[in-house]
C-alpha positions in Angstrom: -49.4 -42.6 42.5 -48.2 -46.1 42.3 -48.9 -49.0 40.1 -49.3 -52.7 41.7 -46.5 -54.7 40.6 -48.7 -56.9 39.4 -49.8 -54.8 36.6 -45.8 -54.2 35.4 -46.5 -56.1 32.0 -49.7 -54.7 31.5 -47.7 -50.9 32.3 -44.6 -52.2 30.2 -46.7 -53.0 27.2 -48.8 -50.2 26.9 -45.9 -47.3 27.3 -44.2 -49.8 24.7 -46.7 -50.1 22.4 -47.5 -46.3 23.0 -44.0 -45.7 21.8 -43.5 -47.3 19.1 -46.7 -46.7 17.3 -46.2 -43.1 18.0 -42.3 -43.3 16.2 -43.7 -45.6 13.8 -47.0 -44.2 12.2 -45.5 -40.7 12.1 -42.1 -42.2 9.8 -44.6 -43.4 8.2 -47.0 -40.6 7.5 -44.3 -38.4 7.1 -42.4 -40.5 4.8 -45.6 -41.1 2.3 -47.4 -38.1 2.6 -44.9 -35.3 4.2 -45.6 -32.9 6.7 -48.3 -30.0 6.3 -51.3 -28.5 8.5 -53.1 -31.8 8.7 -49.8 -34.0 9.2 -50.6 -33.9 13.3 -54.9 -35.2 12.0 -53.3 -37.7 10.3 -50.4 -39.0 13.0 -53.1 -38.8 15.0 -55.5 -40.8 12.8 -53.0 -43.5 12.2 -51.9 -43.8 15.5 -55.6 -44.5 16.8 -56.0 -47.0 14.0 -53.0 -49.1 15.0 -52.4 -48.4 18.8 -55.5 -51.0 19.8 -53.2 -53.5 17.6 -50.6 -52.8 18.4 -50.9 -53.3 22.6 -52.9 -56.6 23.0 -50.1 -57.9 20.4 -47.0 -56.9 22.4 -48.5 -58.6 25.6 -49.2 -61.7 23.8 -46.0 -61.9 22.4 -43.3 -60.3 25.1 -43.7 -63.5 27.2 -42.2 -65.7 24.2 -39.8 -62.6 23.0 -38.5 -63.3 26.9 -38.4 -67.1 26.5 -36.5 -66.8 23.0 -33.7 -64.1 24.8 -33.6 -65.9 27.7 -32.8 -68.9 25.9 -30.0 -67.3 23.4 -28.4 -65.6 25.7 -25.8 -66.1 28.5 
């Protein structure tokens, strides 16, 4: 199945988003509280909590983040 290319930044920030709350909330989890049987609850938990944050932020803010490279670089 194929995506319209006109949904590419909605695609590109939800698998980033995805990503990077998954990495972050379980260094984060594990860091603070360590891993036993309820460390996957928890990941999951936090990851729930932030992920809704997390996505509507990075489309809001990629088109600047693209302005600001584009503009520093050659």
């Amino acid at each position: 199945m194929k995506i319209p290319a006109r949904y590419s930044h909605i695609l590109f920030g939800a698998l980033l988003s995805l990503i990077m709350v998954s990495i972050i909330s379980a260094t984060v989890i594990l860091i603070n509280q360590g891993y036993d049987t309820e460390f996957f609850t928890r990941w999951f938990k936090g990851f729930a909590t932030a992920w809704p944050v997390a996505f509507p932020t990075v489309l809001l803010v990629a088109p600047f983040v693209r302005k600001v490279v584009a503009k520093v670089t050659v």
